[in-house]
N, C-alpha and C positions, 0 to 999 in steps of 0.2 A: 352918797352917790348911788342912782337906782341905777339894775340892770334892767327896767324895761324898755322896751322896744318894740318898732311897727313894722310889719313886713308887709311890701304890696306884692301880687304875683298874677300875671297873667298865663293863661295857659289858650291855647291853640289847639286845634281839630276836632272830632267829633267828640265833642264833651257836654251836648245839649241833648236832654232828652233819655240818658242813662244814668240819673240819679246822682249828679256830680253835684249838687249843691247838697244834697243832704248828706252826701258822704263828709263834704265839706266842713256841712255844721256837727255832723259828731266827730269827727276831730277836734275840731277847734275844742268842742266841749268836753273831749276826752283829756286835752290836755290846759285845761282851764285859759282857753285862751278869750277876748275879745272882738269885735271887728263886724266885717260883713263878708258877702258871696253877691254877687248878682252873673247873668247872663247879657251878654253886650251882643254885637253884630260879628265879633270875631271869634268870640270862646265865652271863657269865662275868666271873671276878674276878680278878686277877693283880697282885703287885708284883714291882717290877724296882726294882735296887739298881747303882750303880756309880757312874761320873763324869756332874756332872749335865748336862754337855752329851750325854749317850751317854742319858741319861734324858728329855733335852729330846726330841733322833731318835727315840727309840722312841715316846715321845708321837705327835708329828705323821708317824708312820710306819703307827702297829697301825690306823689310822682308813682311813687312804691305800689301805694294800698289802690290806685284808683280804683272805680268799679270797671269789674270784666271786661261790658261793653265799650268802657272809653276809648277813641285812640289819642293820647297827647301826641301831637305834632312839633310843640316848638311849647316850653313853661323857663318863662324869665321872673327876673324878681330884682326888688330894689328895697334897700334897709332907708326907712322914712323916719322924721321924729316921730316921737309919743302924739295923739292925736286925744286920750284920755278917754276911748271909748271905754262902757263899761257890762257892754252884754256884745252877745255874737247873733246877728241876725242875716236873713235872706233878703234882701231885697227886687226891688218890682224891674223884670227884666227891661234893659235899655237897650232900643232898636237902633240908635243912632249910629252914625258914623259908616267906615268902610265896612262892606258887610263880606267877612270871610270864615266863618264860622261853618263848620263841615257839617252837612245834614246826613244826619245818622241814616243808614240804610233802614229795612224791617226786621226787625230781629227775631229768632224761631222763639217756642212757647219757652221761659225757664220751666225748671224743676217743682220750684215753690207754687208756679202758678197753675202749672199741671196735675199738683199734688190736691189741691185745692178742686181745680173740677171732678176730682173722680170721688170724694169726702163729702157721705152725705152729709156730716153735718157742718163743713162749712156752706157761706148763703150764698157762693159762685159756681155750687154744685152743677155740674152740667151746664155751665155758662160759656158759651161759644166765643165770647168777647172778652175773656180773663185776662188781663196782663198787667203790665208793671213797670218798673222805672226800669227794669230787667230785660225787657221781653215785650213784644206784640207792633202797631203797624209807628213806621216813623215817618220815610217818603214818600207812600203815599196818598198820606193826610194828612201834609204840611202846605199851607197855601203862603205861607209869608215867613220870613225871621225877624226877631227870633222864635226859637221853637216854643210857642206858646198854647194854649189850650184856643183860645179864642184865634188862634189864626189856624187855625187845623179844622178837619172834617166833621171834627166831635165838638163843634161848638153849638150845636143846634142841640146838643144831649145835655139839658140843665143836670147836674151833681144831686144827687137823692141825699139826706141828712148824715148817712153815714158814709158814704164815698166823698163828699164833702171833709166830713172829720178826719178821713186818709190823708186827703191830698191835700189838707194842710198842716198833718202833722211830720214834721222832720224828721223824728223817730222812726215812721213809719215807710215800708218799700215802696210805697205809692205815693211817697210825699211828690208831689206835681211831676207825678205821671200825668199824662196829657191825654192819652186814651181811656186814663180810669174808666170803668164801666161796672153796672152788676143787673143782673132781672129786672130789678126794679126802672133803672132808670137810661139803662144803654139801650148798644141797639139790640135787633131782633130778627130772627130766622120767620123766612115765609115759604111753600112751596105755592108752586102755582103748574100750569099747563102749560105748555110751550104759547098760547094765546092772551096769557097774565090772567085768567081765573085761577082764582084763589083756592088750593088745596087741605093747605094744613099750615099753621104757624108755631112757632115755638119748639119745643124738644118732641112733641108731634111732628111737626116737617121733617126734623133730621131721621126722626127712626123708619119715617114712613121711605126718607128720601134713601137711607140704606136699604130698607129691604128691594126698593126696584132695583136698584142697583146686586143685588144676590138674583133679583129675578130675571138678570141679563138686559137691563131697561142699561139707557144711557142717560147719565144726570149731567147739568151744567149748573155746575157748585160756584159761588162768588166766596173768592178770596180776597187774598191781600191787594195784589196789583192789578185785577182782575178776576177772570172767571176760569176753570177749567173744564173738561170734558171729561165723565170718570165713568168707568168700568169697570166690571168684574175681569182684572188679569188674568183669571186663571180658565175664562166661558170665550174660547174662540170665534161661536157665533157672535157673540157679542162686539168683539174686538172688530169684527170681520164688518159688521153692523154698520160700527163708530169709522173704520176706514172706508167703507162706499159711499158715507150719507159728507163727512168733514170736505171732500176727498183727501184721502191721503193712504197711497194704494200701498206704498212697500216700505217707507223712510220708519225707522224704528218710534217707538211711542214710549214713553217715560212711565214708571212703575212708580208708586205710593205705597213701602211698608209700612207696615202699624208700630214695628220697633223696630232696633235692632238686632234684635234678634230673628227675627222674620226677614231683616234683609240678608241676615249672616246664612240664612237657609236657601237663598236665593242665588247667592251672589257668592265670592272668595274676598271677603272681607278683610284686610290688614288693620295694624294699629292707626297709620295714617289714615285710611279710607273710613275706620269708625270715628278716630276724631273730627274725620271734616261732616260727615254724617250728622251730627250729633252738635255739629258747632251752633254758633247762632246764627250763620248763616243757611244752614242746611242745604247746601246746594243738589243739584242731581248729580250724581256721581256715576262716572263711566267702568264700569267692574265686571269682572269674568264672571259669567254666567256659569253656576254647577249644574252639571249633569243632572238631568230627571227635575230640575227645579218648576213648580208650582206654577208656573207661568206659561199660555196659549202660547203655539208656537209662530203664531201669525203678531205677537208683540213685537216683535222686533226679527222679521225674515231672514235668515242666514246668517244671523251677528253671533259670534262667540260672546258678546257682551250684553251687559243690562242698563239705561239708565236708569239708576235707586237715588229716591229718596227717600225721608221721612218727612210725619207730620209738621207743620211747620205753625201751626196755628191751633186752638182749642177746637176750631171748628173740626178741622179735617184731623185731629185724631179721636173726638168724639165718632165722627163719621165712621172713621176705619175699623173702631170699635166695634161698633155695630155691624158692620158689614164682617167682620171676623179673618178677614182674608186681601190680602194685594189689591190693589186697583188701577187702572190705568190713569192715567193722571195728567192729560195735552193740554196742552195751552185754549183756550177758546177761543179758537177763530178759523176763519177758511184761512185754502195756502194761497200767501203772501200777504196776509193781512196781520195788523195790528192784535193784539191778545183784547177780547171786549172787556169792557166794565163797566159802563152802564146800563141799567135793568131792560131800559126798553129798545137798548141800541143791539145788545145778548140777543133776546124774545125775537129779534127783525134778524140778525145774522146769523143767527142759532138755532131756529125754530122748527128747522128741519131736520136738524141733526139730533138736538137732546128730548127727549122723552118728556122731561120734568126738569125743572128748574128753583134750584135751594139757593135762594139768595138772600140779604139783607140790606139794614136801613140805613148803614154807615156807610157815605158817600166814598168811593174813590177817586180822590184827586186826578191822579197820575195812572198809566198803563206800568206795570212791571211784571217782565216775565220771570219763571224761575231761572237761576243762573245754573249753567254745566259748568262740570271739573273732571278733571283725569287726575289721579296719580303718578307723578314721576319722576323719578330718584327721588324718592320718599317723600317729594313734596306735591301740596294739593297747586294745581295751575288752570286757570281760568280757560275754559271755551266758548263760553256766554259769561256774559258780565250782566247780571239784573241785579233779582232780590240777593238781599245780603249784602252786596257788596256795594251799587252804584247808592248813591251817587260818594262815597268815600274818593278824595282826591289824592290823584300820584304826588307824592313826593317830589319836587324837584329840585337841581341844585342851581341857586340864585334867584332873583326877582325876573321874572318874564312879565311883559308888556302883555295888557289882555288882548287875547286872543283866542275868539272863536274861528274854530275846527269845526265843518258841516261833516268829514267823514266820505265815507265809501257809498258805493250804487246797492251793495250786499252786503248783509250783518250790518248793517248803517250804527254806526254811534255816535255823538255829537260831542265835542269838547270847549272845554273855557278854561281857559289859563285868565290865573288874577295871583300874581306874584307869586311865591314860593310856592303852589301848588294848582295841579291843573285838573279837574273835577271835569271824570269824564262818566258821560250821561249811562243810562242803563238803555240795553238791546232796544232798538227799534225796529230792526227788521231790514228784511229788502225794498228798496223804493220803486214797488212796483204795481202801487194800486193807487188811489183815492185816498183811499183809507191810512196807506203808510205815507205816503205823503200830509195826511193832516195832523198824526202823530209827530210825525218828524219837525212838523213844525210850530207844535204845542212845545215839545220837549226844547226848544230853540227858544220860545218866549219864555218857558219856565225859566232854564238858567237866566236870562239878562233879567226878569223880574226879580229875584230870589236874590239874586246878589248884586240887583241897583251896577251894573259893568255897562259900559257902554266901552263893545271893542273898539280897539285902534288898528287892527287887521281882521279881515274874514279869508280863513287858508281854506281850498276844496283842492280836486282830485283833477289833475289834467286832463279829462278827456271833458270835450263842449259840450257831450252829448247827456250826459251823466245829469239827472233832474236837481242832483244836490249842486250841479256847481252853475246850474241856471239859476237856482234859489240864490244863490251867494253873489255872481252876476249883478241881479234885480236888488237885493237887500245892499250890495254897497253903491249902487247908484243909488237908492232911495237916502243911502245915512251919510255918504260921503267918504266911505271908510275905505282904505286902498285894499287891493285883491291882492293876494298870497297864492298862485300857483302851487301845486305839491306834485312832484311826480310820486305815482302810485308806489310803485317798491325804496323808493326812496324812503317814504313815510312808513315802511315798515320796519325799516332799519331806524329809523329813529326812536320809531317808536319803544323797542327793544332797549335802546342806549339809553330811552329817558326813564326807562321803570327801574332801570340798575341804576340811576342816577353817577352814571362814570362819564368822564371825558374826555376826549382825544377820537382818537380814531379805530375803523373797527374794519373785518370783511362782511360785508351782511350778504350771507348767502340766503337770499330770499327771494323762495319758491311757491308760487301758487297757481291759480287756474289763469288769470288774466289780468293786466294792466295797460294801460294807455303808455305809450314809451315818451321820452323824449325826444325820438324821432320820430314820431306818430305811428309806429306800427306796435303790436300788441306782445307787449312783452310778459314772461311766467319766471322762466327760470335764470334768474340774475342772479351777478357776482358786484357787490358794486364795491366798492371803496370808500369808506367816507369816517362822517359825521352827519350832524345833523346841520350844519350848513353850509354844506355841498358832497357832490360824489363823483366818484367816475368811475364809469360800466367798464368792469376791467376781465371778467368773462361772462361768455351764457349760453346756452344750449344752442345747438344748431336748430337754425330756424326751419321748419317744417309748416305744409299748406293743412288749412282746416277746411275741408272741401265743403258745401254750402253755409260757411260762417256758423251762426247758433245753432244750425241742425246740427252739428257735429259736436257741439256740446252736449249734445240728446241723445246722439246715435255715436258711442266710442266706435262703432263699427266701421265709419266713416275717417277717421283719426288713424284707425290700425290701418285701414287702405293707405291711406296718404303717406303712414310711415313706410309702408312696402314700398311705395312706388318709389320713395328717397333712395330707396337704397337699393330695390332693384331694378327702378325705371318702369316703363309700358310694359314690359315681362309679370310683373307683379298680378296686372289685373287679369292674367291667367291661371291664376295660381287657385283651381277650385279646392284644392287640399286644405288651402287655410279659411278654417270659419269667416271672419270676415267678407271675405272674396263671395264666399258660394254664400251669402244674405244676399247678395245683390243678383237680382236678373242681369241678362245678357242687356238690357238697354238702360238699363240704372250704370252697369258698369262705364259703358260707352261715356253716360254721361258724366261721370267721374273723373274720367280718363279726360276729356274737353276740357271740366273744371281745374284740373291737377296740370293738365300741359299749358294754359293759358292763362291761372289764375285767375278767373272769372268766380266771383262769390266762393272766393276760395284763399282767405286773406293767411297771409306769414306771421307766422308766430313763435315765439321761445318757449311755450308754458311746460312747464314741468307738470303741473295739473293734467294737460292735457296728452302729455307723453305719458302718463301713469295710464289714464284713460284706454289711448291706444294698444298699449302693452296688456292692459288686461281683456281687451276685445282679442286680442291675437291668443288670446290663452284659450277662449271659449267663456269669458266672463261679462256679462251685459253685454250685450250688442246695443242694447237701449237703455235708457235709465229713466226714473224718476223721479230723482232724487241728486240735487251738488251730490258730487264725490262718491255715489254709489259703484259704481265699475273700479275708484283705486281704493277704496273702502275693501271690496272684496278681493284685491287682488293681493292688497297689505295681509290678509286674513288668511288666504291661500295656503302662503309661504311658510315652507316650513323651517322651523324656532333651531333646527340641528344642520341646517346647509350652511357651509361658509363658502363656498364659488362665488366665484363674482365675472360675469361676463366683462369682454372688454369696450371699454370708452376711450376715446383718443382725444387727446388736447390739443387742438389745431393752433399753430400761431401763425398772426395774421399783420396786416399795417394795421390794424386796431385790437380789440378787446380778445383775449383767449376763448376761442370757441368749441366745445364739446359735441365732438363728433359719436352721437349714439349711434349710429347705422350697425358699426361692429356688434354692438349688442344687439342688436337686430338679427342677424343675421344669425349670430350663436343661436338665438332664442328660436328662428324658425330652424334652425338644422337640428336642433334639441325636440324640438315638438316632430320632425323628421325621424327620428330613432327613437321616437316613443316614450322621451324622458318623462317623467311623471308632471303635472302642472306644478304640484307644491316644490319641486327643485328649482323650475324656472324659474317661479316668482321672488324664490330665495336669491338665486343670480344674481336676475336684473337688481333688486334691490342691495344684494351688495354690488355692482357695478357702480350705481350709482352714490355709494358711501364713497367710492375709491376715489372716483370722480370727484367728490368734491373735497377731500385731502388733498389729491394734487391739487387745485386749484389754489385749495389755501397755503399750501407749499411756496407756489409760483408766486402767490400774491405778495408771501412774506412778511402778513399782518399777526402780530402776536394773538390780536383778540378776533373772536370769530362768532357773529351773531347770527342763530338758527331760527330763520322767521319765515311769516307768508303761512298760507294756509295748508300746503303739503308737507307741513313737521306737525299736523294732527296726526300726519302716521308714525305710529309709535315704534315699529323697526326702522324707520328710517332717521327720525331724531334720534333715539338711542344708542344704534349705531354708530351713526355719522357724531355725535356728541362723544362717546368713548375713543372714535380713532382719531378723532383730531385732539383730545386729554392726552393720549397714549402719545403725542407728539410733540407735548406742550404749551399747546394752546389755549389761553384763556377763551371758555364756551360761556354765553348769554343765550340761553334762552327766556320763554318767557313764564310769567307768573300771574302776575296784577293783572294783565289783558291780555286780549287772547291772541293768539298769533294770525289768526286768519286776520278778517277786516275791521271785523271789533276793535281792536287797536290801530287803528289807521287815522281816526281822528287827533290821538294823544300824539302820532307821529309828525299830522300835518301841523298840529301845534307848537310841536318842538321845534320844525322847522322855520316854519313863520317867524317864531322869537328869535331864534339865532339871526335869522335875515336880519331881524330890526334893531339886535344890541349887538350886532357885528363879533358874535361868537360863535 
């Protein structure tokens, strides 16, 4: 009687394109076993044949040892008879069938392959395009699945005799890497003029393109998912330069150390914040700025903070090398636009901002920004969702019906649910140009190409006016496909429940600048009650006038008036002692007062967004802004870290939904700035007022679980806060992780809802 035996095994998630077949094959061959590997449309598939204890190890091994990069999602297996193979091979990937196989995100440089460009005498010595089954670009220069060489970017780059011998040797870390590349036969660095005359090619371009860059020049470098905008960090003219010519006058700009130890000089680095640093996602990371650190002060005007990254590529830490010091490091592109990538689309939208341009010959597919993170309670949590992480899919509990999700009007992201997991797209941006609009709907053909889905709902954003939910409108009249309404904070609340993957019901206190209501007025700061398929508005912030509509987005000044008048009526617009007041001339006021008593371009709103706003114009902070969130950005920053006050909020009850009456805090706060209190007490107050605030609420609601969402728990005392006294009280807290709480996550939301509508969960 033998004990041989076949084992088949599939495995599930981003398992293509991080060296899972040759890890595979030395296993198998570690443990003399037979069989095959191939890559299918959903993962990867393999049987292995030998002794069944040598089949048992392999089992509780391929799970264990994966490589780094893999994520397994779901690895089943079934005991088969003897088949009598008698070697263990790779086989030729099969594209057929359902295609759900997770396309690996771009992963930052490894160790080995970095080791490699700085070692004269290995032959990728100084090679911009180093990488490996480990490391280097995956999304985007993937045109099709499976993840193949010939459906990617680098198909045009024939294999030189010995990159060849790599990538097909098993043995070897590059055995069918897809990007393989070296001197000889990859791509290749060019500089040229902002016009595309040719400057300098090869490791000439990069040295020549670091020293402008010392010389205070401003270079547009092409990366991974794009191009960036880079300067010398630490030459304020220079910074000063790059913000008149991008425009972009005051909104903070992302830094590029050359290590970590250079960011640890910069920044108050933790053990979590070097891990994520250092991952292979390498995101920009949100971190206290130290005193006296290396960096123009016009990087990032009035922020206690830095965003830090590192190098993420061969190119850009060659770069960094050379240049010996921090650089600024923006997205390329004007504001509201798409991040550029290609050469001559860069040269046309760029031409007047960067000096010089280091580009190369390896096509990008796809737009991908860099991703932001914060730290908090010790974990890394997403505020941009790009490189690194998209296109990896949420996790969800059950088979959902596919469903594309077009997302929000701002931070737009675009989602596809195809059964147990719903793959939501990387940053697109605001939908507020030409440009993001044809993004927005590149990124919409990619998914349905890529994974062969033809939805059975299109979910968008209740308001008619929103370009994403014309798009959606038009696209299921053209395909037949029924429409999925989503109210706006609704879908933030789901979205929350669907990255924890739990079920039942929750309170989603989610607060942000604005939404479309389901009574049609513009809802921020909501209590609602639910799930993800259905809710009910159980409190929200007393409604207040935005006196000329989006001016008053612009001008918190405008906001702090409107709160006076709530609370002290027509008296208010006499009030020349409070900043606000005295911005406005004697006939600005008047007309205020017209807008404010009649409601005339002066529409009702809950936002909590916009209440931060207002509160920080009454303080003397922005009367104008630039920038989302710049005025409660600074008024978060204010506040000082040793106040525990908390002005008072009253919980009105009503024949409907509990309504939070701030005026009282109002009032505290102008009788405080009255006596001279200091700004940083008040901003402490108001922000624990509003912790308390929403304890009671969850008290009254009497929902065990309580989800902290929307865009106004990017302020870090007020999620952390508000997250400890409702702990302190017993409440299961959801915040977010996987996506960001603003609108970045608003697609995963409108997805989750759409499903529940259509399998009646």
């Amino acid at each position: 009687m033998t004990d041989r035996a076949r084992l088949g095994i599939g495995i599930r998630g981003a398992v293509q394109g991080v060296g899972f077949r040759p890890f595979v094959w030395r296993l198998a061959h570690a443990l003399g076993l037979a069989g095959w590997v191939v890559n299918d449309a959903r993962g990867v598939v393999l049987e292995v044949e030998g002794p069944r204890a040598a089949c048992e190890a392999f089992l509780a091994r391929v799970g264990a040892e994966a490589p780094p990069a893999a994520r397994i999602h779901a690895l089943e297996h079934a005991w088969l008879a003897p088949a009598g193979f008698e070697r263990f091979e790779i086989r030729a990937s099969d594209g057929g069938g359902e295609r759900r196989a997770a396309l690996l995100p771009d992963l930052a440089t490894c160790p080995a392959c970095l080791a490699e460009t700085r070692d004269p005498a290995e032959r990728r010595h100084r090679y911009p395009f180093t990488n490996c089954t480990e490391c280097g670009p995956r999304f985007t220069i993937v045109r099709a699945l499976p993840y193949d060489r010939p459906n990617t970017t680098m198909a045009g780059f024939a294999l030189c005799a010995e990159c060849a011998r790599e990538y097909a040797d098993p043995a070897d870390r590059r055995f069918h890497a897809q990007p393989i590349a070296c001197p000889r036969c990859g791509p290749s660095l060019a500089l040229t003029a902002p016009d595309g005359a040719p400057l300098a090619r090869g490791d000439d371009a990069l040295r020549r393109a670091a020293a402008a860059v010392r010389d205070g020049e401003v270079v547009a470098v092409k990366g991974l998912g794009g191009y960036h905008l880079v300067c010398d960090a630490a030459d304020a003219a220079a910074v000063a330069r790059l913000r008149e010519r991008k425009p972009r006058h005051e909104k903070p700009f992302a830094i590029m150390a050359r290590d970590l130890d250079e960011a640890r000089a910069l920044c108050a680095v933790d053990d979590a914040a070097a891990e994520a640093l250092t991952s292979s996602a390498a995101p920009i990371l949100l971190l206290p700025r130290r005193p006296g650190a290396a960096v123009a002060a016009n990087v990032a005007p009035g922020m206690p903070t830095l965003g830090v990254m590192l190098p993420a590529t061969p190119l850009h830490h060659l770069l960094l090398a050379e240049v010996g010091r921090a650089v600024v490091a923006t997205s390329g592109n004007l504001t509201d636009e798409p991040i550029a990538t290609d050469d001559a689309e860069a040269r046309a939208r760029l031409g007047h901002v960067a000096d010089l341009f280091l580009a190369h010959d390896r096509p990008i597919e796809r737009h991908v920004d860099d991703s932001v993170a914060w730290v908090v309670g010790g974990e890394v949590a997403l505020l941009r969702r790009a490189r690194g992480f998209a296109p990896l899919p949420v996790r969800v509990r059950g088979e959902w019906p596919p469903v594309l999700a077009v997302g929000a009007h701002l931070k737009n992201t675009v989602a596809l649910a195809v059964g147990p997991q719903v793959f939501v797209s990387q940053h697109v941006g605001d939908l507020e140009t030409p440009e993001a609009m044809a993004a927005f709907e590149r990124v919409i053909a990619d998914f349905l190409r890529m994974y062969g889905v033809a939805p059975a709902a299109v979910a968008h954003d209740l308001h008619p006016d929103y370009v994403s939910t014309q798009w959606a409108r038009r696209f299921a009249a053209e395909r037949g496909v029924p429409l999925e309404g989503v109210q706006h904070h609704h879908a933030h609340l789901a979205a929350c429940l669907a990255e924890h993957g739990v079920e039942g019901r929750a309170l989603g206190v989610t607060w942000d600048g604005t939404g479309y209501g389901a009574d049609g007025t513009v809802w921020g700061g909501e209590f609602l009650s639910g799930d993800a398929a259905g809710f009910e508005r159980v409190a929200h912030l007393r409604p207040f006038r935005l006196p000329g509509g989006e001016a008053a987005v612009e001008e918190p000044r405008r906001t702090a008036v409107a709160l006076l008048w709530e609370t002290f009526g027509a008296a208010a617009l006499e009030r020349l002692d409070l900043a606000p007041v005295a911005s406005f001339g004697a006939h600005e006021r008047g007309l205020l007062e017209r807008m404010l008593e009649r409601g005339v371009s002066a529409p009702l709103t809950t936002s909590a967004g916009r209440l931060f706003d207002g509160l920080a114009a009454l303080v003397g902070l922005h009367p104008r802004v630039t920038f989302e969130g710049q005025a409660a950005m600074a008024f978060e920053f204010a506040a000082d870290p040793d106040e525990r006050g908390a002005y008072p909020v009253h919980a009105v009850p009503g024949p409907g939904p509990l309504v939070l009456d701030w005026r009282p805090l109002v009032e505290a706060l102008v009788a405080d700035l009255g006596l001279g209190v200091e700004r940083a007490t008040i901003a402490a107050r108001a922000h624990g007022a509003l912790v308390h605030a929403i304890v009671a609420v969850a008290a009254a609601a009497g929902e065990a679980r309580v989800a902290l969402t929307g865009g106004c728990f990017q302020n870090r005392r007020l999620l952390e806060a508000t997250a400890a006294a409702l702990r302190a009280r017993g409440h299961e807290v959801l915040t977010h992780r996987v996506v960001p709480p603003n609108d970045g996550g608003v697609s995963l939301g409108q997805a989750a809802v759409a499903a529940a509508r259509r399998t009646g969960r």
